[in-house]
Every structure is written in structure tokens, then in C-alpha cells.
C-alpha positions, 0 to 999 in steps of 0.5 A: 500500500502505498502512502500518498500523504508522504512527498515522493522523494521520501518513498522508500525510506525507513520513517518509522525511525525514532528521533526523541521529539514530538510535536505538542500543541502548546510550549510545555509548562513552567512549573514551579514545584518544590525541588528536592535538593538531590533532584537538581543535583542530578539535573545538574549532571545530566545538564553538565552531560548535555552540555558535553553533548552539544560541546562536541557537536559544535566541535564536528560541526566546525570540523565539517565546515573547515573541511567544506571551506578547503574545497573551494571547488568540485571540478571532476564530475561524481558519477561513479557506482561507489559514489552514488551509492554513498550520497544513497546512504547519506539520504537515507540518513538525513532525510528521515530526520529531516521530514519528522522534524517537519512533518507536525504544524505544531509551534513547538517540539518537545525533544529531551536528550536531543544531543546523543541523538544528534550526535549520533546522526552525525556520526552516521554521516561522518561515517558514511562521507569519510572513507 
């Protein structure tokens, strides 16, 4: 059965993978309960963790713009089997993220524990662009 909600370049691709986020209605609410002194210890960590997290995404981050920075142009034509394959693979990677992110009108996405997610999407990238 075919899908006809999904835009064509996204037939064939695994979209029931899971990302951590979800559209929500509303931007979630800012209570403010009594904390337990242990809980915002262990807030603390977990925030300390996140900020490794992004830490090291920014880090690749600049490592892949320094790398697209020395390519200051691409004169030889990409046709071959191996390289078709490998921009395959990178699609299969990135557009399934992509189209979930975009698939909800909804103002806002709750997405807890975004940065190993991220982390290791990139990494499937890197994977897939440096052999």
C-alpha cells in the first residue's frame, strides 16, 4: 500500500525511525514545584552531560565546515557506482530526520536528550562521507 500523504522523494525510506521529539500543541509548562535538593543535583549532571553533548557537536560541526571551506571547488564530475551509492546512504540518513522534524504544524517540539541523538546522526554521516 502505498502512502500518498508522504512527498515522493521520501518513498522508500525507513520513517518509522525514532528521533526523541514530538510535536505538542502548546510550549510545555513552567512549573514551579518544590525541588528536592538531590533532584537538581542530578539535573545538574545530566545538564553538565548535555552540555558535553552539544560541546562536541559544535566541535564536528566546525570540523565539517573547515573541511567544506578547503574545497573551494568540485571540478571532476561524481558519477561513479561507489559514489552514488554513498550520497544513497547519506539520504537515507538525513532525510528521515529531516521530514519528522517537519512533518507536525505544531509551534513547538518537545525533544529531551536531543544531543546523543544528534550526535549520533552525525556520526552516521561522518561515517558514511569519510572513507
Amino acid at each position: 500500500m502505498v502512502d500518498n500523504n508522504i512527498p515522493d522523494y521520501m518513498r522508500g525510506f525507513d520513517l518509522n525511525e525514532d528521533f526523541g521529539f514530538t510535536p505538542v500543541t502548546n510550549k510545555p509548562a513552567d512549573a514551579s514545584p518544590s525541588i528536592d535538593p538531590k533532584v537538581i543535583e542530578t539535573n545538574n549532571v545530566e545538564l553538565s552531560k548535555i552540555k558535553s553533548d552539544v560541546s562536541s557537536i559544535k566541535s564536528m560541526m566546525n570540523e565539517i565546515m573547515e573541511i567544506v571551506n578547503e574545497k573551494e571547488t568540485i571540478t571532476k564530475e561524481l558519477a561513479s557506482e561507489d559514489t552514488i551509492q554513498r550520497f544513497k546512504d547519506i539520504e537515507k540518513v538525513i532525510l528521515p530526520f529531516l521530514y519528522n522534524l517537519s512533518k507536525s504544524d505544531e509551534p513547538y517540539i518537545h525533544w529531551p536528550n536531543r544531543g546523543p541523538i544528534i550526535k549520533a546522526q552525525i556520526d552516521k554521516i561522518l561515517k558514511l562521507t569519510r572513507k
